[in-house]
N, C-alpha and C positions, 0 to 999 in steps of 0.2 A: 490246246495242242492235242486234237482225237487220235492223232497218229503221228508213232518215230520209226522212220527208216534206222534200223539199226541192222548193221555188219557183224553176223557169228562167225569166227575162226569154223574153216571143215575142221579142225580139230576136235571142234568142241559143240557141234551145231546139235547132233545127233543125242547125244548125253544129256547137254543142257534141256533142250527139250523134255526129255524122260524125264527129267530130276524137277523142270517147272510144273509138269503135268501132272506128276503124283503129288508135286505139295496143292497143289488148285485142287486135286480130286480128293484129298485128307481133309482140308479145310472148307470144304461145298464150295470153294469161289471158283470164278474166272480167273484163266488165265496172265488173262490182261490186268488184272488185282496183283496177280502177285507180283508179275514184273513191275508196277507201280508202288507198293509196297519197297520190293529191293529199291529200286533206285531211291526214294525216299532214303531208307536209311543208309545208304551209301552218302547222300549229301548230309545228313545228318554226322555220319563218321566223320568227315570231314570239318564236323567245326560251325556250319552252316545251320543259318535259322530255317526253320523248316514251316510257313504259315500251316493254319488248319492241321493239323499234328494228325486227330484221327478224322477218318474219311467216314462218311455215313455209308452204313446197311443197305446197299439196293436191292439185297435179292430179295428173290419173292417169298423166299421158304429160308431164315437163318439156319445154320448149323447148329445141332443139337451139342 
């Protein structure tokens, strides 16, 4: 699944944004990591078996 259409409340489009993009810029990842990261452990909170727990390293350069 490369891509979720996913629906932000105008509420909360603008924020969540700003609040995704400084943790992706604190941690050297993408984006796309983190909100993959969240929803993981949101189904994890859930109770839910989570295969493949941790995800492998793609970047080119890890985080110091």
């Amino acid at each position: 699944m490369p891509h979720l259409n996913i629906y932000l409340s105008r509420e909360r489009d603008k924020w969540l944004r700003q609040q995704l993009d400084e943790l992706a810029r604190q941690d050297n990842r993408s984006l796309s990591y983190i909100v993959e990261e969240a929803l993981v452990q949101f189904i994890k909170d859930q109770g839910r078996h989570v295969p493949h727990d941790k995800r492998k390293d793609h970047r080119t350069r890890a985080s110091e």
